[in-house]
N, C-alpha and C positions, 0 to 999 in steps of 0.2 A: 353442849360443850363446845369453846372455841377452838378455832381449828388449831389454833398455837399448844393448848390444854391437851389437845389427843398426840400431836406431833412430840410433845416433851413425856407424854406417858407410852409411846411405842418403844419398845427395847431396841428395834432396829437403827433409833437416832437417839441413843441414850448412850454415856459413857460412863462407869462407875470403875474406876481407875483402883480401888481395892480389889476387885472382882476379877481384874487384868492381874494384875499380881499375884493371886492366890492361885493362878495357874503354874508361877512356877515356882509355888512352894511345897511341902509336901502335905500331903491329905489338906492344902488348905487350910495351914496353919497358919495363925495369925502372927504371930510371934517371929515366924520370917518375913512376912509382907512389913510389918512394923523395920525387923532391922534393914528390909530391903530399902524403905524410903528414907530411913537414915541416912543410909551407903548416899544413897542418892543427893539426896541434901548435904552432904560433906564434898559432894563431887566438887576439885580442883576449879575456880574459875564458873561454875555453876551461876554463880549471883550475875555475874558479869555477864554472863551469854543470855540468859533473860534479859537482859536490860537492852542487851543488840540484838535482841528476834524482838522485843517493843518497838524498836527505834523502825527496824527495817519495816517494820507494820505499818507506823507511822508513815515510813516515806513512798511505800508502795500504794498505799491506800490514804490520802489524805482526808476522804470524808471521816476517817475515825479516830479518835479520840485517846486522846493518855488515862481520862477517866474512864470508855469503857474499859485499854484493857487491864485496867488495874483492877477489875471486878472479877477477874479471872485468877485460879491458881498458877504460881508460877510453871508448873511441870504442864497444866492445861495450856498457857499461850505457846512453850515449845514444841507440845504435842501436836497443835493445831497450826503449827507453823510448817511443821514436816511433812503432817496431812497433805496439805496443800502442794507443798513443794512435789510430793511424791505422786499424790492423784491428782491432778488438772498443773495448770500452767497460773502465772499471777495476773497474767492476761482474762484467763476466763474468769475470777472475780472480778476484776476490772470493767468488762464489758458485762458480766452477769449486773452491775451498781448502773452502769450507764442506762441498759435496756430497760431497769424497773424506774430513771430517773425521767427517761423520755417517755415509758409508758405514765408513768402519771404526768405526765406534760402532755397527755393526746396527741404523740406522735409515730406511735407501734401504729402499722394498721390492724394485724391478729391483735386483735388485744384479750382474746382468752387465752389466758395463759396457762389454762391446764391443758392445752393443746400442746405444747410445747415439750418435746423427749431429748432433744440433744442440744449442750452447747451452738454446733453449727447454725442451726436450727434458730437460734436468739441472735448469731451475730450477722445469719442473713438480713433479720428483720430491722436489726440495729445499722445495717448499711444505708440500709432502704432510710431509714427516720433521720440519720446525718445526712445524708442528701439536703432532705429538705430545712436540716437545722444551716446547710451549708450555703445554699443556692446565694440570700437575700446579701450575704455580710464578704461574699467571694463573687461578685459579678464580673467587678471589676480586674478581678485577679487569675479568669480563666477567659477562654476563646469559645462558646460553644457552638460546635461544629453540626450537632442535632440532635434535636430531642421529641420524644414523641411521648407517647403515655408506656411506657415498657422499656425504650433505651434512651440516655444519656450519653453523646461523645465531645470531649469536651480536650482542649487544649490547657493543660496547666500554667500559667506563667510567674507566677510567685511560689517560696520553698510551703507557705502557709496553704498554700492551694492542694500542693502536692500531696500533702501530710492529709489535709481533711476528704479529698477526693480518693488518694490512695490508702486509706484506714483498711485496716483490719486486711493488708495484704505484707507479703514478704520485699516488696520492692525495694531495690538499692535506695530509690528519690523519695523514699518518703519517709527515711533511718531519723529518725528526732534527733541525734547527737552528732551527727555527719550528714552535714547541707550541702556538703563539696559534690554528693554523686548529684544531685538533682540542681546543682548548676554547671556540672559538665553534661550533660546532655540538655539541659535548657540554653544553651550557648551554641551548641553544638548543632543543633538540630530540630526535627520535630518532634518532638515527643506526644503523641494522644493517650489518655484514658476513655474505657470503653465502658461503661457500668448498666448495669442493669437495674433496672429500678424495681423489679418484683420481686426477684430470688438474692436480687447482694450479689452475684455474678460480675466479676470485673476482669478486662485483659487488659494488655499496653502493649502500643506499638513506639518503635521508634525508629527515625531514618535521618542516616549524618548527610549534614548538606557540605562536610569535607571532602573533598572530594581526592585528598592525599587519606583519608583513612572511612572511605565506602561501608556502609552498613545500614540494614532494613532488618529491626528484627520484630518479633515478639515473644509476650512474657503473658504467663499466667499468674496466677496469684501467689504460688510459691514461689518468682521470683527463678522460675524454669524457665528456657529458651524453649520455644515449640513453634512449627510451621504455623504458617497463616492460616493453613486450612484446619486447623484442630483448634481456633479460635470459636468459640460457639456463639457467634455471631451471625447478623442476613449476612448474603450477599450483597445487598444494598449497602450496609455498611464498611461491609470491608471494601467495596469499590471507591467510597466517597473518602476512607482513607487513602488509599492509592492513590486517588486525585490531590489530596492536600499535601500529602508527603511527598511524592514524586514533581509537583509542579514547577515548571521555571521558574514563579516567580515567587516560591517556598521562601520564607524567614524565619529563622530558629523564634523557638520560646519566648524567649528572653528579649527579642529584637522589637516583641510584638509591646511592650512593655511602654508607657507613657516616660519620659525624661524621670518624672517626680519618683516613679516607683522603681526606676531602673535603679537611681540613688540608694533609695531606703534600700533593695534587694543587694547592692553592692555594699553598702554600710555594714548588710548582716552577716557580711564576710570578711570587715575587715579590709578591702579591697581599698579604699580610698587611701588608709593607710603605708599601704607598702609601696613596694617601688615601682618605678613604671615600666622594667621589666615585667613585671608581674601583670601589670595594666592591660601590657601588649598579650601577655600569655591568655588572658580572659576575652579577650576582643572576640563579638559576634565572628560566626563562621559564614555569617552576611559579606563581611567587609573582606573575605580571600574569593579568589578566580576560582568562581564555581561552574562544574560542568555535569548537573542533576540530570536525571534522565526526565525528556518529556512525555507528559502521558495525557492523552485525551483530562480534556477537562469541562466539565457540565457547565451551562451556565451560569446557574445558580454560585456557583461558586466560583467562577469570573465576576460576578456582580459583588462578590463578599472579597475578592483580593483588591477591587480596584476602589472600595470601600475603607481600604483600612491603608490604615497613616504610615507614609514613607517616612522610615525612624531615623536619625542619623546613627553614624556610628558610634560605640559604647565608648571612645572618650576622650574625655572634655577635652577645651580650649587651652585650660593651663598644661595640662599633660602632654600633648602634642608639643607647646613650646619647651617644655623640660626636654623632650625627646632629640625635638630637631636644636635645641640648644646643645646638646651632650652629646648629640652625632657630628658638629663642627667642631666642638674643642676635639673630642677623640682626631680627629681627620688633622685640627692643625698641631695635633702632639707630635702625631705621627710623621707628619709633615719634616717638623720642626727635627725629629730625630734620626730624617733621611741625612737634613743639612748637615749636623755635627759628625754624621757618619763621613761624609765628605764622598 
């Protein structure tokens, strides 16, 4: 017998929706389970609300189908909609479709998967196998600070980077519908991801190169504030963070960024649009009088700052003239309304 054959013949993962109702009828009279699914079937709005727990199906789960779930009874899809809502989160189907998509892609390494007891347990392994769906198509889009066969630390500079490196964590920079927190701290400063490549273990640091609003911190995966030291991290690398964060010659995220992608990265905000008040609001925290603290810095990583490209600042030629065009008229209005004052 196939393993699907024994799974649909266990009572344990069986639902026979008569049998639920005859519990609260009396002695398991049929006659009330009958007028019960009547009642039900007449319920106000009832058609309507199946058709929005389909839709929301649809939109939370795109691999599935309007034709399967129309293969279902109506009062089955709302029952299995609540299931879900009330036992697990729409995340863990989500990543439960991702981990069986990447395991048959050869990219789990456990790939017994009757090994496998908990949720957590799938979306360690699924961290681990985005990595390496991430590395080839995000080279360009991260800084990486070191990598060995067990850690990964890597500097994010694109919002797409942040999103694939920071999966499966609580972080403000990696919100899918609000890119505004992971370009105020990509502007602002350094921001590193720390990931672990065996267990899905990830932390983040971050340190303002403002130095009108100072700040070193770190986050764990819930997106908690926690000392450095309860980072479960070597030594080695939380030193080689210190050195990259703390260093004189530190430049935010965002600075690190090629002209062509700093573009597209501001486009995706809109930013070319607005005014250049706004322009000015965005400006690296490169380009204000910075007084970072210095800190021993290894060679190795002297060799990799004096490696990487002096960026100008975030912006352009026409903007600047808008600016210093709109600071003389302002000055000769002003001017102009000392005269009349006499």
């Amino acid at each position: 017998m196939s393993t699907i054959k024994k799974l649909t013949k266990d009572p344990n993962y069986t639902l026979n929706i008569i049998d639920l109702f005859k519990m609260f009828s009396p002695d398991g009279k049929t006659k009330y389970v009958d007028m019960f699914l009547r009642l039900m079937n007449n319920t106000p709005d009832y058609k309507n609300h199946v058709k929005e727990v389909k839709a929301n199906l649809l939109d939370k789960f795109p691999f599935l189908t309007k034709e399967q779930l129309d293969e279902f009874g109506d009062f089955e899809i709302v029952f299995y909609s609540k299931f879900i809502e009330s036992m697990f989160t729409w995340d863990d189907f989500k990543n439960f479709r991702k981990f069986c998509e990447y395991n048959e892609r050869g990219l789990i390494e456990q790939n017994d998967i009757s090994r496998y007891k908990t949720f957590d347990e799938i979306i360690s392994q699924l961290q681990v196998a985005e990595i390496k769906v991430s590395e080839k198509e995000m080279e360009k889009q991260i800084i990486k600070l070191f990598e060995d066969s067990e850690w990964l630390i890597l500097r994010p500079l694109t919002f797409e980077a942040s999103k694939k490196y920071g999966a499966n964590t609580k972080w403000c920079t990696t919100q899918e519908n609000n890119p505004d927190y992971f370009f105020k701290y990509a502007k602002k400063g350094v921001l590193v991801y720390c990931i672990n490549k065996k267990n899905g273990y990830k932390v983040a640091s971050f340190n303002s190169l403002d130095k009108n609003d100072p700040e070193f911190s770190w986050w764990n995966q819930k997106d908690s504030r926690i000392d450095s030291l309860q980072a479960e991290i070597t030594t080695q690398i939380r030193e080689l963070i210190g050195e990259v964060s703390m260093n004189k010659k530190a430049k935010t995220n965002h600075s690190l960024l090629d002209e062509k992608e700093k573009s597209k990265q501001d486009k995706y905000l809109g930013y070319e649009s607005k005014s250049s008040r706004r322009a000015i609001a965005v400006m690296d925290t490169d380009d204000m009088d910075q007084t970072t603290q210095e800190a021993p810095v290894s060679e190795d990583y002297n060799h990799m700052v004096e490696e990487q490209r002096e960026y100008p600042v975030n912006v352009s030629p026409e903007t600047l003239d808008t600016l210093t065009t709109s600071a003389i008229q302002r000055i000769t209005n002003n001017y102009q309304d000392v005269l009349r004052r006499g």
